[in-house]
C-alpha positions in Angstrom: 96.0 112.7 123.0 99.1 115.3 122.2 99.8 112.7 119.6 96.2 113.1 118.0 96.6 116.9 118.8 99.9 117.3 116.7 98.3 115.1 113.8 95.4 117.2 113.3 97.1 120.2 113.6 99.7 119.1 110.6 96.7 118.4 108.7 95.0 121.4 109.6 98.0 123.5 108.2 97.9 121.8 105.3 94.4 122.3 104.4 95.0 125.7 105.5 98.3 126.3 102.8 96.2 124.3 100.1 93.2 126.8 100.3 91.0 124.3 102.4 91.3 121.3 99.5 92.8 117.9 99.9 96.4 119.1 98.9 96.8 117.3 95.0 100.0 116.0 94.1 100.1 112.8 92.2 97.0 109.7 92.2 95.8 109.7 95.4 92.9 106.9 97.5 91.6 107.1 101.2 89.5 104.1 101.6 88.2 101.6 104.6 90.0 98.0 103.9 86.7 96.5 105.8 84.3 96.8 103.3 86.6 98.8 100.6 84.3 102.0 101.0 86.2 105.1 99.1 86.5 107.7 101.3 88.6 110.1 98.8 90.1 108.8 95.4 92.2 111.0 93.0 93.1 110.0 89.9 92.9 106.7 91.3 93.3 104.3 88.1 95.9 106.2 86.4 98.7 103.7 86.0 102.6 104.8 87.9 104.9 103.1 88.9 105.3 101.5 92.2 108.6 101.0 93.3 109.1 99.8 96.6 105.3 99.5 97.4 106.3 96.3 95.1 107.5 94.8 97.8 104.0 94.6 99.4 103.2 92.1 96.6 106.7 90.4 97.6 105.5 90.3 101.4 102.2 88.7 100.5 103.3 86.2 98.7 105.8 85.5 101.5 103.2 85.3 103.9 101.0 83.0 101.6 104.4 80.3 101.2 104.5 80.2 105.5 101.3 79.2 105.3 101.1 76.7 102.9 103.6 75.4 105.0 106.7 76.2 102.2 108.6 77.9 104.1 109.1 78.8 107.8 110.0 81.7 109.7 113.0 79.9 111.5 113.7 78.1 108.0 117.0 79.9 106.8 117.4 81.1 102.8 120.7 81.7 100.8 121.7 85.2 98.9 122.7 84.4 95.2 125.2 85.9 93.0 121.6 88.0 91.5 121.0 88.9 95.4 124.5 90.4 94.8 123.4 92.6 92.0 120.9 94.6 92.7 121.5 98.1 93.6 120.8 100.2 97.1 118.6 99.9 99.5 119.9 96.4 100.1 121.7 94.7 102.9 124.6 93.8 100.8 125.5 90.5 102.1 128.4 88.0 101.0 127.7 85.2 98.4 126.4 82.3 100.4 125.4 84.1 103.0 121.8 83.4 104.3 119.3 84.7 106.4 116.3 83.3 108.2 112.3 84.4 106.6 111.9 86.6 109.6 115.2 88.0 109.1 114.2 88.7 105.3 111.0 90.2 106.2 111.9 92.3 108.1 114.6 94.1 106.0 112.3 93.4 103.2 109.5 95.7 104.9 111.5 98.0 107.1 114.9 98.5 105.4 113.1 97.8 101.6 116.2 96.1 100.9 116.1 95.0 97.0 118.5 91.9 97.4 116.5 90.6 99.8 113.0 90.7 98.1 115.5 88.3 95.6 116.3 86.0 98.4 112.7 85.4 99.0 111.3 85.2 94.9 114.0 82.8 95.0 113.4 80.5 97.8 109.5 80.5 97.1 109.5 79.6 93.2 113.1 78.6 92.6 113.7 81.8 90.4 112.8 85.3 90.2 111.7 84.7 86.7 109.0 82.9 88.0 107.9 84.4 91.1 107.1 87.4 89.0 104.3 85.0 87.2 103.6 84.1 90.4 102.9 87.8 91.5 101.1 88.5 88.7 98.7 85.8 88.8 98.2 86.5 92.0 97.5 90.8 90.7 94.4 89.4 88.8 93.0 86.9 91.5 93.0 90.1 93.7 91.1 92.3 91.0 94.1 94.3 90.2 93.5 95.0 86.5 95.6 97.9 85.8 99.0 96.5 87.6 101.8 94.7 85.7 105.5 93.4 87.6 108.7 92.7 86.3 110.7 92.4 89.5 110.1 91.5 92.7 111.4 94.9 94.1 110.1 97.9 92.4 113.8 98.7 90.6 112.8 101.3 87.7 111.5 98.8 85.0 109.2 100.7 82.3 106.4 97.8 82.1 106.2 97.6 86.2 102.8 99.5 86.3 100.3 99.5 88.9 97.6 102.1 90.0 96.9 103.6 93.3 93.1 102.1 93.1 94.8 98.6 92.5 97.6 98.9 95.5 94.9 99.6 97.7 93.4 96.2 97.0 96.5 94.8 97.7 96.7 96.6 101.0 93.2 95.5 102.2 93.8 91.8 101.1 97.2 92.0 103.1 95.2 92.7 106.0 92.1 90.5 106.1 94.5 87.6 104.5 97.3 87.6 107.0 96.1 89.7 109.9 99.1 87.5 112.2 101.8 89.0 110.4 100.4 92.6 110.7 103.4 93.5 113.2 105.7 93.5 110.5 104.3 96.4 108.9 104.7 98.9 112.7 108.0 98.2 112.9 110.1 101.0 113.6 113.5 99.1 113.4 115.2 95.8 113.7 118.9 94.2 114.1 119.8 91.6 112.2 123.1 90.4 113.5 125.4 93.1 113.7 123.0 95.3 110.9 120.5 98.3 112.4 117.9 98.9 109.7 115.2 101.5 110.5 111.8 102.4 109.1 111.6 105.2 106.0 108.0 105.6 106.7 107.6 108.8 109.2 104.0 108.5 109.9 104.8 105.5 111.9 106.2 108.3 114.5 103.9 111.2 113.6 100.5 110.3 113.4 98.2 109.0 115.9 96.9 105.1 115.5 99.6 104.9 112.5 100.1 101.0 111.8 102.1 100.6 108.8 102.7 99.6 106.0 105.5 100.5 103.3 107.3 103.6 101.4 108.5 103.7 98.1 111.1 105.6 95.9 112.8 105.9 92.4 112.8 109.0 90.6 110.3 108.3 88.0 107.8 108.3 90.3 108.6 110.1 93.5 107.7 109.4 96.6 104.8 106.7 97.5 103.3 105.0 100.4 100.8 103.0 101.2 99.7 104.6 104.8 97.1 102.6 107.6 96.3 103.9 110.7 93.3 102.6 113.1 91.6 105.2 116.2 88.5 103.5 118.0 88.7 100.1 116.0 88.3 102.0 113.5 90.3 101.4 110.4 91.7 103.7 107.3 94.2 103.3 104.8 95.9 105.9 102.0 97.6 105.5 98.9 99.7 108.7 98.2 102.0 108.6 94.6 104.1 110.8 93.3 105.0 113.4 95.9 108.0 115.4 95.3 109.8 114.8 98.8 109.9 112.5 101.5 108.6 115.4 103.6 106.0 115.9 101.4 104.8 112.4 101.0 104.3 111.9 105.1 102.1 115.2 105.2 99.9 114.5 102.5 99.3 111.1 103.7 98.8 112.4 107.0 96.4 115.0 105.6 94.3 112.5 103.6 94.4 109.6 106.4 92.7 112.4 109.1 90.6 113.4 106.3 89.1 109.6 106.3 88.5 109.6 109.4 87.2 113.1 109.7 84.6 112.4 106.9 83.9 108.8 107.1 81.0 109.5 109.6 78.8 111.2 106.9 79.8 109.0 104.2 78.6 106.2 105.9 75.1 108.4 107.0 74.5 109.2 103.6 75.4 106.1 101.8 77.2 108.0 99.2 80.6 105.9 98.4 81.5 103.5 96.3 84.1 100.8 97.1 87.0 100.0 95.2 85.5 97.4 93.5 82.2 98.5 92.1 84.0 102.6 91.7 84.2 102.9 87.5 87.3 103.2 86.2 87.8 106.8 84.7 87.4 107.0 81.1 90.3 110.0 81.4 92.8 106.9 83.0 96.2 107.8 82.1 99.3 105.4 81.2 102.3 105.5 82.9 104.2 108.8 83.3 107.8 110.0 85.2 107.7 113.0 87.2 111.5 112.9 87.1 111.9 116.7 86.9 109.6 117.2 89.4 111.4 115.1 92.2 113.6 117.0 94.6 116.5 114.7 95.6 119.8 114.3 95.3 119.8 110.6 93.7 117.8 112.0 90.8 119.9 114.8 90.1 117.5 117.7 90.9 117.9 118.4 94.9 119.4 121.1 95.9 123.0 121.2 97.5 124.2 124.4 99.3 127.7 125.3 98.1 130.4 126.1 100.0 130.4 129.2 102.4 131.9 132.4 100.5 135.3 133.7 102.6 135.0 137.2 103.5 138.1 139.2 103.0 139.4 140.3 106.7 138.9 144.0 107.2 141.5 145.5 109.7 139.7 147.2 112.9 140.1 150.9 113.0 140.6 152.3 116.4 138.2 155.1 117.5 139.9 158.4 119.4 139.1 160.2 122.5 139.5 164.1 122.3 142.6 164.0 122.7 143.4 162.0 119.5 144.7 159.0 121.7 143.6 156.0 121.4 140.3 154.4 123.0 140.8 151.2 124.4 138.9 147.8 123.4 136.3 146.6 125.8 137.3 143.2 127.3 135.4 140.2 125.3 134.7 137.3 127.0 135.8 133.8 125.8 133.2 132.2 124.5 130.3 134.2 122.6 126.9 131.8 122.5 125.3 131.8 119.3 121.8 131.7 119.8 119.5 128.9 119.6 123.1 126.7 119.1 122.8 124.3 121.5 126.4 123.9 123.8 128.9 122.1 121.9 131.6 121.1 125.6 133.3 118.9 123.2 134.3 121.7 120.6 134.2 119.0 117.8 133.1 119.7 114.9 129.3 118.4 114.4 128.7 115.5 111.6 125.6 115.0 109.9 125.3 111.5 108.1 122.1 111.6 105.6 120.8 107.7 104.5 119.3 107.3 100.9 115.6 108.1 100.9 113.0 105.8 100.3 
């Protein structure tokens, strides 16, 4: 209940700061993954780039090879010298090194580790090469007309293209296709071995009946996710792309998800949706665009750093006088002054804050 308290109440604030609209950043879909009914779509065909939400594709494909019997979740797959290669978020493991499917999935889905969505192309088609074809064969099967893949990982590639209208088909076929491996997409974290990998997706601890599924990151798209959350057995899932912070990503997907549920009573009444099949694509469709300069983070080269604190010059203390013209002595101070707010500090170390690279 205070869970479902605190979500509303974020989305009532924003509603509130965006003038009582669904707060617009980039393409943007609400919709119900059991029959596809649209519940809100924005921009929805325009084509971006997906990034990590890539790595849905990745997982699907995964889950398609366990059940063909190709691989299994005990079986145990090797990193390559390519595994090696690929830049951050990864797990960054030795040559030769291997890890077991559950292993991969899990730092494929929670950690979004890049040389792990290798590992697995690898192991299920023998190359990456061709576990790409593989993905996109599988794009057009699913209906997903406006979506093109180059890697198995979402690394910034200029023809990897998809659109918020086709993701969310990918969502919803995730979910009706392999409903067994849907506790993969709730986790908060794992540890694999001696590695701790936690979630980047914050509605997993934020908003009631949150149930995955995946985040994603590079700076010429922003931040995306692909958002599900269920209340009364009843389901709803949001596409959010191209939100300028992480921050900003979990709010308007909180927003949008409460706004499904909020108005999918009427939309059913009335009849008056479409589903994400038989919804036209917009004439107005846009290709691919960065929003770069619009990003706030560090890794793009437009957050904002604080510099370091100015030094004041020290002033010396002039005495006051009595009427006499002596001197007034100082008041005793105590020891310790409390700063406040600041919690107690018994250690008197200094504090450290570590920051992890967004996703």
């Amino acid at each position: 209940m205070r869970a479902r308290f605190l979500s509303a109440a974020l989305s009532a604030l924003t509603l509130l700061l965006s003038g009582g609209h669904v707060w617009a950043g980039g393409p943007a879909l609400v919709f119900d993954p059991s029959d596809g009914k649209v519940l809100y779509a924005e921009d929805a065909d325009d084509q971006w780039h997906p990034a990590s939400l890539t790595k849905i594709m990745t997982a699907y494909l995964t889950f398609e090879a366990l059940k063909a019997g190709k691989l299994t979740l005990e079986q145990r797959i090797p990193y390559s010298e390519l595994c090696q290669q690929q830049p951050p978020s990864k797990l960054g493991l030795h040559i030769g090194a291997n890890l077991t499917v559950d292993q991969a999935l899990k730092a494929l889905i929670i950690k979004s580790a890049n040389d792990v969505a290798v590992m697995l192309a690898e192991a299920i088609s023998g190359s990456q090469g061709e576990f790409v074809a593989r993905m996109n064969q599988t794009a057009k099967a699913l209906g997903m007309t406006r979506t093109q893949f180059v890697n198995p990982n979402g690394l910034p590639a200029p023809e990897q293209v998809t659109t918020a209208r086709d993701l969310g088909k990918l969502a919803r076929a995730v979910v009706k296709d392999y409903p067994e491996y849907s506790s993969y997409w709730s986790m908060f974290d794992a540890r694999l071995g001696k590695i701790y990998i936690g979630t980047h997706n914050g509605l997993l601890r934020t908003f009631d009946g949150a149930d995955g599924m995946k985040t994603g990151f590079i700076c010429d798209s922003g931040f995306n996710v692909v958002a599900s959350a269920t209340r009364d057995g009843r389901r709803v899932m949001a596409v959010v792309l191209g939100e300028a912070t992480g921050g900003q990503r979990t709010v308007r997907a909180a927003n949008l998800l409460e706004h499904g549920f909020q108005s999918y009573g009427w939309k059913a009444m009335f009849n008056d949706s479409q589903s994400i099949d038989t919804m036209p694509i917009a004439a107005d469709a846009k290709t691919v665009m960065s929003v770069r300069k619009d990003v706030k983070s560090f890794e793009c080269g437009t957050g904002v750093r604080k510099g370091p604190a100015r030094k004041k010059g020290v002033r010396k203390k002039q005495r006051s006088v009595d009427g006499t013209g002596q001197p007034v002595p100082d008041k005793p101070q105590s020891a310790v002054t409390k700063i406040a707010g600041e919690p107690p500090n018994p250690t008197g170390k200094p504090k450290i804050v570590i920051q992890v690279p967004q996703q």
